[in-house]
Steps between C-alpha positions, in 0.01 A plus 500: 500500500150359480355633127172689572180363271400618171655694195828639562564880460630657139768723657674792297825600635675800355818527594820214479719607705565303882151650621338388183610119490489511895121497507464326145678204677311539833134490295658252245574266742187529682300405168424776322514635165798770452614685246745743501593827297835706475552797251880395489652271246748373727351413848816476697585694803664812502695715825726340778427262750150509736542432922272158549394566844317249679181602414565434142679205570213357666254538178779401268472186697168485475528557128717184433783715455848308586731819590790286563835617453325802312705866635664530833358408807525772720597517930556826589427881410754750611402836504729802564485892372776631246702618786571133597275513819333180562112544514381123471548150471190283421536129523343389215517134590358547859197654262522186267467283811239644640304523161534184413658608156837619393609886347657485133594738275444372129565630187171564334570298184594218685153533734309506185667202366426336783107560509442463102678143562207220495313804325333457197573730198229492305309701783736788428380707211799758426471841283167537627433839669168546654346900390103436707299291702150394413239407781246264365183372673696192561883559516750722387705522192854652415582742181770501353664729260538266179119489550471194624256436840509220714202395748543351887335502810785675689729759355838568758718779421850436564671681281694764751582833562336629158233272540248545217218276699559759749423780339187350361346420813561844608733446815713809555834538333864458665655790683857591450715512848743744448785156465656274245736223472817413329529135497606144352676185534885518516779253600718556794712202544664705795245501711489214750235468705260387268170514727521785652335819340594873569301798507629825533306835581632864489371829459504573122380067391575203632609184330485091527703220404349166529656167364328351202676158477799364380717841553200712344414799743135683393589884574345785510551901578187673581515908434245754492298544161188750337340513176728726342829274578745510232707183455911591562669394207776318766259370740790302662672808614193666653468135688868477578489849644212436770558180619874434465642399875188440586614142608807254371164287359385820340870580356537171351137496292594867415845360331313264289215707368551733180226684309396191314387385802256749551354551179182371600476707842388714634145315606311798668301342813082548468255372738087431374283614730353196629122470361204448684243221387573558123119427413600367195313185459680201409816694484820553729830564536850342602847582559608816428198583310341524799746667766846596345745626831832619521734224544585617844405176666582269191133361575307533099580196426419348820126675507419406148603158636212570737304611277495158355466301754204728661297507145540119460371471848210732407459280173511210692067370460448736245407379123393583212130411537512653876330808380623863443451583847689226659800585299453850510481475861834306539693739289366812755617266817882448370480882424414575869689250589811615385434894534634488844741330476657633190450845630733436793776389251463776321503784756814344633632457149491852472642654792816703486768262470784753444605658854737770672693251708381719790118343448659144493621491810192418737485174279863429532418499861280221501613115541494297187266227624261820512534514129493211428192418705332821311584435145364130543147613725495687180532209264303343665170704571510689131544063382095362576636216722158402520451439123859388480447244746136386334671469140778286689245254679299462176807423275633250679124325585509503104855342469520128480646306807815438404582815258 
């Protein structure tokens, strides 16, 4: 991309996780100054696997990112309720086609290896956990809680669901929505059909099993949950109880899980009210720091994808010696820019996913192009095609002929 004039930005990213690096890659690359902060010691991804959809897929592109032969490419989605009733099947690849991208699901490890690769790791600063934000007449600076402070011109919280950036800008905590889920990576050897993912909704939860790659299957059993849950000491048995003959899929994942492999569920599902213009000067925020959402539509790591690519856009002209307004003024238009958009997610995200079979069936009733046609108008419109496309034409006016 053509490199605007003049001194690049200092820009403070807090936050290392795939959102973090994401736009720390997409401003690195487009000349700027980036440093980035984690409060962990060890940096690498925790939970299952993440559904690359082809939003995301798009701006990983964009990013550099070479996804092959990362997770499982995926061609269908069958949906049915625990009864066995068939409700849905969404092509996946007809959506791939039409998108112009493919559907993966990726362990998110293996997604983080792939964007830190070409990364360099001096611009990670680890044990470092930001505590306040400092406005100064001509940037911003970080605190952090061995004392330390650290000056830019642009501070970007991505640091998630607990984001401390977050809370010092003054954007309204996450709500609790009554779920949770029990989930992880397991190995099913016995299942065949390795791109084809199941979903399966019944009165009481509902439940997913999508292939990983290699004969890894992310799972997960979503239940009701409030504040005052108390953990089961045999979690296994309370999951083996609902969902058993739900499906043969179902029935093989439950065979292979014990309690170890839910000691780190259950992940209760919260959703951020999504700010207005945060007013914040030369602050914002990414990722789930910005709009955490139930993992109904598998689409958080897809927006903060977004994200990315929409504040780079933003970025684009903007420098250092641009003037306070100027980048003040770009952070507010990615904000509005992605409100909308992120707000659709999100009310669809949470929607009641778990159904009396009885409420199912008007969907059931519908043709499967018709879902497939309305999950990818989806994709598509919540996706700024129009920025998409832009990023596209500039990258490759910027590529040499011949690379």
């Amino acid at each position: 991309m053509r490199a605007a004039s003049g001194r690049p930005l200092r820009v403070l990213v807090v936050g290392a996780g795939v959102s973090g690096i994401s736009v720390a890659r997409r401003l690195l690359r487009d000349g700027h100054d980036v440093a980035v902060f984690d409060q962990r010691t060890d940096t690498r991804a925790g939970g299952g696997a993440v559904t690359i959809w082809s939003n995301g897929e798009t701006v990983l592109r964009q990013l550099g990112v070479d996804m092959g032969g990362a997770g499982q490419l995926l061609s269908s989605v069958r949906v049915r309720t625990s009864t066995g009733r068939r409700v849905a099947t969404v092509d996946v690849s007809a959506l791939a086609h039409r998108l112009g991208a493919p559907v993966r699901m990726v362990p998110r490890q293996v997604l983080l290896e792939r964007l830190m690769d070409g990364f360099p790791g001096e611009a990670i600063r680890r044990n470092a956990r930001a505590t306040r934000v400092i406005t100064m007449p001509d940037g911003v600076a970080v605190g952090f809680d061995d004392g330390g402070v650290v000056e830019g011109d642009l501070l970007i919280g991505a640091d998630g669901l607990h984001s401390v950036i977050r809370d010092v800008v003054g954007a309204p905590p996450a709500e609790a929505t009554g779920w949770c889920s029990w989930q992880g990576l397991v190995s099913v050897p016995e299942i065949v059909e390795r791109d084809i993912a199941y979903i399966v909704i019944g009165e009481r939860g509902n439940t997913g099993v999508w292939p990983a790659g290699g004969d890894r299957v992310q799972w997960w059993f979503d239940l009701p949950w409030a504040h005052d849950f108390v953990r089961p000491e045999r979690p296994i048995e309370v999951i083996r109880s609902t969902f058993c003959g739900w499906s043969d899929v179902v029935d093989l994942v439950l065979d292979r899980l014990t309690d170890a492999d839910l000691a780190r569920s259950p992940y209760p599902h919260f959703r951020h009210p999504v700010p207005g213009a945060l007013n914040a000067g030369h602050v914002t925020l990414l990722g789930d720091a910005a709009h955490t959402m139930p993992p109904t539509l598998a689409q958080g790591t897809n927006q903060a994808l977004l994200d990315t690519m929409v504040l780079g856009a933003a970025l684009n002209e903007v420098r250092a010696d641009s003037g306070r307004t100027a980048l003040s003024r770009a952070l507010r238009g990615y904000e509005k820019t992605r409100r909308r958009q992120v707000g659709a997610v999100s009310r669809m995200a949470s929607l009641q996913v778990s159904h009396a079979e009885s409420v199912l069936r008007p969907a059931a009733l519908l043709p499967d192009r018709v879902h497939t046609w309305a999950l990818t108008h989806f994709v598509r419109m919540t996706s700024h095609p129009g920025i998409a496309a832009q990023v596209g034409r500039d990258l490759a006016a910027a590529s040499p002929v011949g690379a």
